[in-house]
MDTraj code that builds the backbone (N, CA, C; nanometers):
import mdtraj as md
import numpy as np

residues = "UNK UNK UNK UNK UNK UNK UNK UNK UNK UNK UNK UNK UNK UNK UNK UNK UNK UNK UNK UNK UNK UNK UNK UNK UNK UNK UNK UNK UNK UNK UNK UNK UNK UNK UNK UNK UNK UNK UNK UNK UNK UNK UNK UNK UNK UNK UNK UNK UNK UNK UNK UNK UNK UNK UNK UNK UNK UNK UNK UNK UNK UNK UNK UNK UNK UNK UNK UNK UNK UNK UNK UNK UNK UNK UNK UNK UNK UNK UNK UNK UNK UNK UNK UNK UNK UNK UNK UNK UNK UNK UNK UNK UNK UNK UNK UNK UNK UNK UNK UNK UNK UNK UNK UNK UNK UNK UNK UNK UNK UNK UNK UNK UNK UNK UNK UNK UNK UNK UNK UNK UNK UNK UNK UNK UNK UNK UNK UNK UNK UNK UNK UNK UNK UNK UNK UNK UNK UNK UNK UNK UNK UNK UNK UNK UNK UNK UNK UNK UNK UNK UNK UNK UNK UNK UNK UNK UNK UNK UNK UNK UNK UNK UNK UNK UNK UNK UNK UNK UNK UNK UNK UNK".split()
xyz = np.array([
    [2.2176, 4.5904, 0.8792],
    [2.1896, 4.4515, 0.8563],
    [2.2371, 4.3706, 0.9760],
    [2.1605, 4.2826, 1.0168],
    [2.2111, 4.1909, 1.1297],
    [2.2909, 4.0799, 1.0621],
    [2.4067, 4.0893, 1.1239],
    [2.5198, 3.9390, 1.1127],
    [2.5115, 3.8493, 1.1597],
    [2.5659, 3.7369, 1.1138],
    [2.5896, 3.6186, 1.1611],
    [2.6636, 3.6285, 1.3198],
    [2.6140, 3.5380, 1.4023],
    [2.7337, 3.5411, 1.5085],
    [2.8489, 3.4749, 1.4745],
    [2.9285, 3.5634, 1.4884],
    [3.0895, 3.4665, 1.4464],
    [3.1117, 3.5147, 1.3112],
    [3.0295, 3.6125, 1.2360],
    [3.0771, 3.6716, 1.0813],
    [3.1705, 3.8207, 1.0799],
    [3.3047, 3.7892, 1.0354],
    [3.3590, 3.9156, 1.0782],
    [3.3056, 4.0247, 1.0474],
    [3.3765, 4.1465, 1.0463],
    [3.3007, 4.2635, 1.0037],
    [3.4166, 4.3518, 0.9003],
    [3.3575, 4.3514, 0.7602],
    [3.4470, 4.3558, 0.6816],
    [3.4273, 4.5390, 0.6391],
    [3.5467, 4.5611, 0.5950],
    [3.5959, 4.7081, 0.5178],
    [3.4864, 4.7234, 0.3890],
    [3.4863, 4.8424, 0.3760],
    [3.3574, 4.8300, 0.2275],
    [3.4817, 4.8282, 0.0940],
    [3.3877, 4.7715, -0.0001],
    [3.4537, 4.7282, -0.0792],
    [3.5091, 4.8646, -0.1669],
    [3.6326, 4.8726, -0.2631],
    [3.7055, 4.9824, -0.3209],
    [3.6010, 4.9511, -0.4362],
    [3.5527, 5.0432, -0.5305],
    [3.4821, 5.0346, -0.6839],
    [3.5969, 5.0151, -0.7379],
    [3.7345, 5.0149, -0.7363],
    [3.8393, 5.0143, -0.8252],
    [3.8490, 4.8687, -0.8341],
    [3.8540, 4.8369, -0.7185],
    [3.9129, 4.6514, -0.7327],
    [3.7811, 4.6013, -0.7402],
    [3.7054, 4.6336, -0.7127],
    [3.5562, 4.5710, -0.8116],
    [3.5594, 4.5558, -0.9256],
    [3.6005, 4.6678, -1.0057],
    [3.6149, 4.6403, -1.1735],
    [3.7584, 4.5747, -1.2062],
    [3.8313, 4.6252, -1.1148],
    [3.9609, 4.5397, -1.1763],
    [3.9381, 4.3578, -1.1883],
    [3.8797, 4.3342, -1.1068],
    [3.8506, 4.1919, -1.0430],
    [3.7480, 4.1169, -1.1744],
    [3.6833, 4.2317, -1.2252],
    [3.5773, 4.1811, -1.3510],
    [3.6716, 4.1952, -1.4676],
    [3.7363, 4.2915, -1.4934],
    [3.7846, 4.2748, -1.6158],
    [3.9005, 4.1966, -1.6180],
    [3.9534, 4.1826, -1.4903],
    [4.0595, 4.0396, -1.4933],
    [3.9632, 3.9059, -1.4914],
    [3.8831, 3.8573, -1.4576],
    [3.7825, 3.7555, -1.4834],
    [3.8033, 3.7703, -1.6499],
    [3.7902, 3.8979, -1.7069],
    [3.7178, 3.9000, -1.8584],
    [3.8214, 3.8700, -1.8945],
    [3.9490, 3.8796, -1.8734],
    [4.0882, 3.8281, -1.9625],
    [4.1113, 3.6914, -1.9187],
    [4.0669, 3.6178, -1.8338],
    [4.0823, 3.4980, -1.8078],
    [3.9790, 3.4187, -1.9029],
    [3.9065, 3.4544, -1.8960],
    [3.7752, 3.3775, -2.0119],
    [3.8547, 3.3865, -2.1328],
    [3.8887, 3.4837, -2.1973],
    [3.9376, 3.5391, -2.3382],
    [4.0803, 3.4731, -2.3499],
    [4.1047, 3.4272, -2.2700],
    [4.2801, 3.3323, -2.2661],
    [4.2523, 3.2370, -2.3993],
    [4.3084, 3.2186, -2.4513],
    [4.2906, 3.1194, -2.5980],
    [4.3673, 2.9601, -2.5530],
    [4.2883, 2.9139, -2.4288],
    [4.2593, 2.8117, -2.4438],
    [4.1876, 2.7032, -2.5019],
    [4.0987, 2.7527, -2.6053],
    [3.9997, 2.6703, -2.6745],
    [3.8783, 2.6570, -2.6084],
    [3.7575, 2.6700, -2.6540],
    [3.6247, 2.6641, -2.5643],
    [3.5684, 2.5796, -2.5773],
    [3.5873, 2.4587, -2.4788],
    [3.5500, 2.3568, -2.4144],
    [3.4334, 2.3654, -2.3583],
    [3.3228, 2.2701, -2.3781],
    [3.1848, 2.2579, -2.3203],
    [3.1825, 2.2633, -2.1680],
    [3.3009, 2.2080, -2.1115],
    [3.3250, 2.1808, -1.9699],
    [3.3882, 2.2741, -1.8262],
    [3.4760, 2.3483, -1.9704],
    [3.5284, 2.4986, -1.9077],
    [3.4361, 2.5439, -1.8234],
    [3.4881, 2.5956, -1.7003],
    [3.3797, 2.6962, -1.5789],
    [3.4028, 2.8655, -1.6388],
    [3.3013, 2.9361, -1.6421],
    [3.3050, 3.0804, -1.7002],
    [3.3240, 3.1685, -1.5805],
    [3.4741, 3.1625, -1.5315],
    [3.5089, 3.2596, -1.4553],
    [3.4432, 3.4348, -1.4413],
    [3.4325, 3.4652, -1.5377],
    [3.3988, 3.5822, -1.5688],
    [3.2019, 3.5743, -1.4523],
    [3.1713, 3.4865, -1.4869],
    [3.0216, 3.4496, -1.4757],
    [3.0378, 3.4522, -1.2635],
    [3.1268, 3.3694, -1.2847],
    [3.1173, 3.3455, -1.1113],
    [3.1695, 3.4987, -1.0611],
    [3.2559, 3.5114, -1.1014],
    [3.2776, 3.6974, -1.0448],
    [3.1916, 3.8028, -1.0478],
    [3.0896, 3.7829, -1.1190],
    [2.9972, 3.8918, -1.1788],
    [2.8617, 3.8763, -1.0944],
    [2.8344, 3.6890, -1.0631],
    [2.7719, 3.6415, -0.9427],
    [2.8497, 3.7022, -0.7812],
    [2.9164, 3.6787, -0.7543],
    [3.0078, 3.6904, -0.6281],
    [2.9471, 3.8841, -0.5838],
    [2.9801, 3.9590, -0.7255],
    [2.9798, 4.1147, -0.6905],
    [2.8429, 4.1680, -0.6692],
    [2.7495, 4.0800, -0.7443],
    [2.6433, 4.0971, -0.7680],
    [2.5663, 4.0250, -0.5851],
    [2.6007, 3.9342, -0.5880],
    [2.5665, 3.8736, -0.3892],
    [2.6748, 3.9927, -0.3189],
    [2.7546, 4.0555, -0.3380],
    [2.7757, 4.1456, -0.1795],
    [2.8141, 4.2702, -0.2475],
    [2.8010, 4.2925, -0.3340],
    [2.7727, 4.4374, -0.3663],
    [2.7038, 4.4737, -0.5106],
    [2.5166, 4.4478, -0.4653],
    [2.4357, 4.4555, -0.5639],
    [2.3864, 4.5992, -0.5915],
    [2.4350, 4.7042, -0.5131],
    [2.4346, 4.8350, -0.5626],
    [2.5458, 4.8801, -0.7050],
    [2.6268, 4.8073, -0.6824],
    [2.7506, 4.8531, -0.7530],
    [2.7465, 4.8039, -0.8661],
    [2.7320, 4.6589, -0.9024],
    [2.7494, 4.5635, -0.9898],
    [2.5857, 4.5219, -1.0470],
    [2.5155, 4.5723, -1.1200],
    [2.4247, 4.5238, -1.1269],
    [2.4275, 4.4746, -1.2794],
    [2.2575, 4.4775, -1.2990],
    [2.2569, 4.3689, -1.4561],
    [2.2920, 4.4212, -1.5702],
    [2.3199, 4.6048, -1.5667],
    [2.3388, 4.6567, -1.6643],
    [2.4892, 4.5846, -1.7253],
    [2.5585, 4.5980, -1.5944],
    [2.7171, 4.5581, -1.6451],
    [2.7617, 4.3935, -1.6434],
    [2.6615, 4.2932, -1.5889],
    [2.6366, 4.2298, -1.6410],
    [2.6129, 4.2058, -1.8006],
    [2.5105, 4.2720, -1.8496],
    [2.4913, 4.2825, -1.9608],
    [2.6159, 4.3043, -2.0513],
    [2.6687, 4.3914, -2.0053],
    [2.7775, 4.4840, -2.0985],
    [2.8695, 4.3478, -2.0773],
    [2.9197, 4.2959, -1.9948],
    [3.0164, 4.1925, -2.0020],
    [2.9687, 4.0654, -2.0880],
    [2.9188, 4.0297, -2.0986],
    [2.8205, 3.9271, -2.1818],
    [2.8221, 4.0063, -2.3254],
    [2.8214, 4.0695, -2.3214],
    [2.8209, 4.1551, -2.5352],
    [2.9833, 4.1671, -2.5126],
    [3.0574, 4.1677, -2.4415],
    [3.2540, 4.1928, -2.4064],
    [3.2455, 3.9982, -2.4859],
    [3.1709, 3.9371, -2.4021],
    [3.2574, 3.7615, -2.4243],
    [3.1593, 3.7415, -2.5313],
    [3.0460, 3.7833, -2.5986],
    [2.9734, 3.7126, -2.7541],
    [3.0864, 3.7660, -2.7905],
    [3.1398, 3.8882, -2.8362],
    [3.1945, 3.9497, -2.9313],
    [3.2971, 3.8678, -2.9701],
    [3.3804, 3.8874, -2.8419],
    [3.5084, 3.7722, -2.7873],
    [3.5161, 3.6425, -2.8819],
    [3.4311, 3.5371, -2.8285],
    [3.3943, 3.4301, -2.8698],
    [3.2967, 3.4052, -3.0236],
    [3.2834, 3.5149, -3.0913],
    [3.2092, 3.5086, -3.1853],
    [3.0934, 3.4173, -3.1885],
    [3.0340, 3.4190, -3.0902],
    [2.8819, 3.3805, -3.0474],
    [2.7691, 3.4388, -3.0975],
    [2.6864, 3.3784, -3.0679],
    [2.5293, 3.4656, -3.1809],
    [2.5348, 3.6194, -3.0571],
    [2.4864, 3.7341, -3.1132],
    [2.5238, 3.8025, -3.0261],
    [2.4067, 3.8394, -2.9056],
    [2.4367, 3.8069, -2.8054],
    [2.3113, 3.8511, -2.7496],
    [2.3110, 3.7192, -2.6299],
    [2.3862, 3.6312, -2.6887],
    [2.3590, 3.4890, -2.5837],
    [2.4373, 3.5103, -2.4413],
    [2.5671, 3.5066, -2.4562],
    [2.6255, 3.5637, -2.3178],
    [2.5556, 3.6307, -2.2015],
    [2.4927, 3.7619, -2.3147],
    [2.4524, 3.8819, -2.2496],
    [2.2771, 3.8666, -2.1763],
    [2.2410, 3.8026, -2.2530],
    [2.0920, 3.7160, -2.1873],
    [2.1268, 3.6380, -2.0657],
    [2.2034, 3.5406, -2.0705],
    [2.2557, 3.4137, -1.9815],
    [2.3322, 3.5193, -1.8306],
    [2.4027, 3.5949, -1.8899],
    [2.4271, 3.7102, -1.7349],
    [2.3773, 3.7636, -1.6991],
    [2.2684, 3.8315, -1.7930],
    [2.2106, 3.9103, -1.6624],
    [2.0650, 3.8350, -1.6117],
    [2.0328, 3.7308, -1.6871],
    [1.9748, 3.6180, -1.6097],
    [2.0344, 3.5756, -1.4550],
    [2.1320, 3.5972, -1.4901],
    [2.2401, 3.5162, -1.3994],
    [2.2519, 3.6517, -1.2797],
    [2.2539, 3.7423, -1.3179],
    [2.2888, 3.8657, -1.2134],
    [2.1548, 3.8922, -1.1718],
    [2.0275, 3.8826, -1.2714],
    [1.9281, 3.9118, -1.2066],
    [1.8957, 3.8024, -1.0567],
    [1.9103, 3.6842, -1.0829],
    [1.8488, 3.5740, -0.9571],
    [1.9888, 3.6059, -0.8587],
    [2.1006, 3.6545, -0.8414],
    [2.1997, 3.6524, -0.7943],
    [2.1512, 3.7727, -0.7117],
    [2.1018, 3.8732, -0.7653],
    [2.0871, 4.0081, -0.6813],
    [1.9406, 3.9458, -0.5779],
    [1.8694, 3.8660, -0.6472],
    [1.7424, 3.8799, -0.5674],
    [1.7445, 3.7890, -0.4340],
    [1.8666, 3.6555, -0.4580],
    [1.8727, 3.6141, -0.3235],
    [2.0050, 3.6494, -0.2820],
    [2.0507, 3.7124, -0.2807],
    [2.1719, 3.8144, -0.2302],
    [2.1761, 3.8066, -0.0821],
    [2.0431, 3.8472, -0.0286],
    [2.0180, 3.8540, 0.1802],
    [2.0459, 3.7514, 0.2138],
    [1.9583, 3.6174, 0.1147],
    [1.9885, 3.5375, 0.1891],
    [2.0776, 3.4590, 0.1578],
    [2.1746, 3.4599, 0.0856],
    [2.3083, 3.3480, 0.0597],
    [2.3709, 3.3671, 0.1328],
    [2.4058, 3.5249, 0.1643],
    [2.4712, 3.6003, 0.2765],
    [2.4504, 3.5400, 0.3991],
    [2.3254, 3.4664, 0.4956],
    [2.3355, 3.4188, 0.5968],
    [2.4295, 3.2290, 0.6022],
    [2.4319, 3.2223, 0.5000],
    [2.4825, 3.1112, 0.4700],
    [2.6602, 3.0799, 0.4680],
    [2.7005, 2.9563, 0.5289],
    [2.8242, 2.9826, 0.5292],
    [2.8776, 2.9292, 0.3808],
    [3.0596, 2.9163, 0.3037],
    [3.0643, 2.9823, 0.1523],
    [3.0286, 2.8324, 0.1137],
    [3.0501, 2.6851, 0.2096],
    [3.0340, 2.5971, 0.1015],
    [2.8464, 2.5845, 0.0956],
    [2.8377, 2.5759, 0.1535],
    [2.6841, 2.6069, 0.1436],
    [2.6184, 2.7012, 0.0404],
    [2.6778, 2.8116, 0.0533],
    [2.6594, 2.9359, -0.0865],
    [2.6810, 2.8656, -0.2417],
    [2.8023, 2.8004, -0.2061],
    [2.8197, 2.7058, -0.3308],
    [2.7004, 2.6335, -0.3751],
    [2.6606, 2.5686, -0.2952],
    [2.5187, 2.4999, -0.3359],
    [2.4247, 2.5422, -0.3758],
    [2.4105, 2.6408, -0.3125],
    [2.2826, 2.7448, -0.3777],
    [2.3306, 2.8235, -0.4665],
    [2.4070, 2.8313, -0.5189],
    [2.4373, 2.8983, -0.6127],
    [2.4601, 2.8098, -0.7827],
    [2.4908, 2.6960, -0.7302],
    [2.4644, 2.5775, -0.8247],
    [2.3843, 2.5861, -0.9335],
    [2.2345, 2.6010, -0.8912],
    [2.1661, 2.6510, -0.9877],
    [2.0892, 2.7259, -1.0604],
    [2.1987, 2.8584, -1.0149],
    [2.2065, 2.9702, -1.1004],
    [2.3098, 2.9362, -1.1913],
    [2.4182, 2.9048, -1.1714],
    [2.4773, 2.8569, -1.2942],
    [2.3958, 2.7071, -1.3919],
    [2.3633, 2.6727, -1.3322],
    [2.2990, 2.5598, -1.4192],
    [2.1848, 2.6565, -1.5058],
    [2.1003, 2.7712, -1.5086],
    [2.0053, 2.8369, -1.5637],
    [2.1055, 2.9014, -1.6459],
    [2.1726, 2.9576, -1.5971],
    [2.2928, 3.0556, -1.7371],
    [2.2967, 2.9896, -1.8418],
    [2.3490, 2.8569, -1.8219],
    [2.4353, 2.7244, -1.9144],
    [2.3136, 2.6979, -1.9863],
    [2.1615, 2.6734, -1.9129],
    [2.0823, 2.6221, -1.9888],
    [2.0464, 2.7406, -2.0688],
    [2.0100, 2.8411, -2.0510],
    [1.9883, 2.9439, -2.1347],
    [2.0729, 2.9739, -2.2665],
    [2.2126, 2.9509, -2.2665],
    [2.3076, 2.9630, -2.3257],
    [2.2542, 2.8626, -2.4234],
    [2.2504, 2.7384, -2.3958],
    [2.2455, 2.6046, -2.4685],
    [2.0744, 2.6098, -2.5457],
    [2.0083, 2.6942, -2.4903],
    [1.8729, 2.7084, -2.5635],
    [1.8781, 2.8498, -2.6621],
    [1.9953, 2.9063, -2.6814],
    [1.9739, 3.0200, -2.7488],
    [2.0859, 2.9592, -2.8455],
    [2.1764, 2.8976, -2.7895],
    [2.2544, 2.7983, -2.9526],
    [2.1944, 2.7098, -2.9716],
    [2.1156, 2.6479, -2.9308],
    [2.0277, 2.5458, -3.0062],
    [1.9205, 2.6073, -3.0639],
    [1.8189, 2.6884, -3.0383],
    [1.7545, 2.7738, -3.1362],
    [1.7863, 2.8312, -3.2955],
    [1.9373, 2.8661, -3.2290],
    [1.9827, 2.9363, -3.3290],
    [2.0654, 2.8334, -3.4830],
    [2.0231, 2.6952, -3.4110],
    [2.1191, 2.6438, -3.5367],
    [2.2207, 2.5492, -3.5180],
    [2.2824, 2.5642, -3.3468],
    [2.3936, 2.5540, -3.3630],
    [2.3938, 2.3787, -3.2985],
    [2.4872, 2.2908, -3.2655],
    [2.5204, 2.1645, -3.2232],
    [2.5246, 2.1388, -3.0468],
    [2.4716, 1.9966, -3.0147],
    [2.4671, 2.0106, -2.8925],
    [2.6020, 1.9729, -2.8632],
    [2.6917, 2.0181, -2.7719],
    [2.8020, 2.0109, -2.7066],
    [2.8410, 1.8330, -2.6574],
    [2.7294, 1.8396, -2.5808],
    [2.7636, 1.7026, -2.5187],
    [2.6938, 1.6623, -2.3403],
    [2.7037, 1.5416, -2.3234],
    [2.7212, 1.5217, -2.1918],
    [2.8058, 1.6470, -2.0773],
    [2.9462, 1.6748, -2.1583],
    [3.0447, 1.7311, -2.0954],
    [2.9554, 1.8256, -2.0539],
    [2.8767, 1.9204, -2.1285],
    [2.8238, 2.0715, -2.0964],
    [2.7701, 2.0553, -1.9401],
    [2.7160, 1.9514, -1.9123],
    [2.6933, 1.9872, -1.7909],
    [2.7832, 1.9601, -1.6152],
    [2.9343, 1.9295, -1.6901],
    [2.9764, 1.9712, -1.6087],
    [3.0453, 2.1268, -1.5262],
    [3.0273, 2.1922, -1.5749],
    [3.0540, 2.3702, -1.6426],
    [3.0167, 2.4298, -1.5151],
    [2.8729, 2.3921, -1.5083],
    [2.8409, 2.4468, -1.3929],
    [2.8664, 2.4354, -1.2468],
    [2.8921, 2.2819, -1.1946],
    [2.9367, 2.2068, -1.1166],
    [3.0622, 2.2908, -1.1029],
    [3.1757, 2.2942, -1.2097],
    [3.2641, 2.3322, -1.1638],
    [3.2893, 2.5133, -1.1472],
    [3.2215, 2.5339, -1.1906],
    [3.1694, 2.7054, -1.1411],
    [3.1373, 2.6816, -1.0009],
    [3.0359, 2.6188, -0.9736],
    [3.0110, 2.6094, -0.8098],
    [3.1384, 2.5808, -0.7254],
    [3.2279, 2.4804, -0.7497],
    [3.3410, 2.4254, -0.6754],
    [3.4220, 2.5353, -0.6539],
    [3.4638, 2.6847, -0.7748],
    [3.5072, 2.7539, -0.8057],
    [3.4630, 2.8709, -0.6684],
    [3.3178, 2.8567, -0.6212],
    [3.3008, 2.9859, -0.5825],
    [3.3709, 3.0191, -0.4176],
    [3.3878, 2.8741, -0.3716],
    [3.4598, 2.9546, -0.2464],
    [3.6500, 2.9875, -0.2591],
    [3.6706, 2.9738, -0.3489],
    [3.8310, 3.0220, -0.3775],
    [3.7985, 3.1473, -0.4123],
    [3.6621, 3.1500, -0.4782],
    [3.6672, 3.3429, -0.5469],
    [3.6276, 3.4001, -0.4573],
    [3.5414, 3.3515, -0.3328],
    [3.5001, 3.4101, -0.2082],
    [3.6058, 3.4488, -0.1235],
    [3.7089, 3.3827, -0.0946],
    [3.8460, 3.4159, -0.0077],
    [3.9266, 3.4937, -0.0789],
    [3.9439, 3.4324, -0.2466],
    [4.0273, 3.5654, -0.2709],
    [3.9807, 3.7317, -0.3243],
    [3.8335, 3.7179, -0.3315],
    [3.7706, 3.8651, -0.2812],
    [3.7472, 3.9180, -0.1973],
    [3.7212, 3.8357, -0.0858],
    [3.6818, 3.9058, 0.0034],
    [3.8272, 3.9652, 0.1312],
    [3.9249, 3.9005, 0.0562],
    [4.0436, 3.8997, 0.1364],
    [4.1221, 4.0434, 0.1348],
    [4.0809, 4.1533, 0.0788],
    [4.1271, 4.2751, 0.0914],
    [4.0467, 4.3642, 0.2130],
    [3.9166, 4.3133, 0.2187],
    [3.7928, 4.3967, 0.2531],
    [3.7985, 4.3031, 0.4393],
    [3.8965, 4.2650, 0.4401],
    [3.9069, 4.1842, 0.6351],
    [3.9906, 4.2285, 0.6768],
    [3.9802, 4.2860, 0.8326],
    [3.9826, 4.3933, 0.9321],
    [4.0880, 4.2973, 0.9305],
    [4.2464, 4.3324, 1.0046],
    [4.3395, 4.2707, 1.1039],
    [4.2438, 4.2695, 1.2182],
    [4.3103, 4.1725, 1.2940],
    [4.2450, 4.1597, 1.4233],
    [4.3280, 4.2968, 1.4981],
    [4.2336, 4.3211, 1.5933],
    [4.3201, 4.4286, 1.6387],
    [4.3092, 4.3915, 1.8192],
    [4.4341, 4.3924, 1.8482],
    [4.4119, 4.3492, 1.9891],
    [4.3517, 4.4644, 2.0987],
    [4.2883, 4.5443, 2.0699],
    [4.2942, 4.6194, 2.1827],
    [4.1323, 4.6193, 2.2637],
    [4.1374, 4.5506, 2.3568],
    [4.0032, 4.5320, 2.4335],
    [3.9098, 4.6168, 2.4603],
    [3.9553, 4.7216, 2.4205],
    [3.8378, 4.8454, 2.4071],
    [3.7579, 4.8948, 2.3022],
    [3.8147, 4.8315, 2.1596],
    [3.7775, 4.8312, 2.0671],
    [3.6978, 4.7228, 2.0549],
    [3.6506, 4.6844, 2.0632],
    [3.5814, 4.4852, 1.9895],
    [3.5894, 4.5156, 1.8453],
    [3.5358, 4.5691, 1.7725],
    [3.5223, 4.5693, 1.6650],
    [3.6107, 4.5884, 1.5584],
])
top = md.Topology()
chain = top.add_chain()
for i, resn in enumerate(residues, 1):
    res = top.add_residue(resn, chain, resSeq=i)
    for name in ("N", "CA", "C"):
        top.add_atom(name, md.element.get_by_symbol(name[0]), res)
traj = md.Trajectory(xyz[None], top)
């Protein structure tokens, strides 16, 4: 793949701290703070993040599977989570190349509304189903998922960056 000029050149990622990184997302969602319309779905932005730089590894299946982890969780109609992620992992894998040329606050933006499609999906499968509209608030959720994604960008990608290494024969 051709890089950015000026994009370091990073270590490949461990599969261990890939999943550790999701199922710590999944205990952060599941924290019994109360579920607020406004809350950002950590779990959602991590599952986006793995899914943009390592869409071999992370794809919609386990998407899926995490989404039936937080209905269950949340005693949600079952099936809504799990629709809304891998919605969410599917458009995440397909512009994957190109978010990647993009620098992270910028990624943020475009990534905006993929979370805004999750949320709406979510909000059309509890409203189908019966359930009450949330509010104005709901649509801040996503917004703050976006604000969210370059802190999850530095602190993922921060295992997988080379020390600089001084030695002039090396560049790389």
């Amino acid at each position: 793949m051709i890089m950015r000029p000026g994009q370091p050149l990073l270590l490949p990622a461990n599969p261990l701290f890939i999943w550790t990184t999701l199922v710590a997302a999944l205990m952060v969602d599941m924290l019994p703070l109360g579920r607020l319309a406004w809350m950002p779905d950590v779990l959602a932005v991590v599952v986006v993040f793995w899914n943009v730089h390592q869409p071999l590894r992370i794809g919609v299946v386990a998407a899926f599977l995490f989404g039936l982890a937080v209905d269950v969780h949340q005693t949600s109609l079952l099936g809504q989570h799990a629709l809304a992620y891998t919605t969410l992992s599917y458009f995440a894998i397909t512009i994957h190349r190109r978010l990647l040329w993009f620098k992270v606050p910028t990624q943020a933006l475009q990534v905006l509304p993929l979370f805004a499609a999750a949320h709406a999906v979510e909000l059309a499968i509890r409203m189908l189903a019966g359930g009450i509209f949330p509010g104005p608030s709901f649509l801040l959720a996503p917004v703050l998922e976006a604000a969210l994604w370059p802190v999850v960008s530095v602190l993922l990608l921060l295992p997988q960056r080379r020390a600089p290494d001084p030695d002039k024969n090396r560049p790389l």
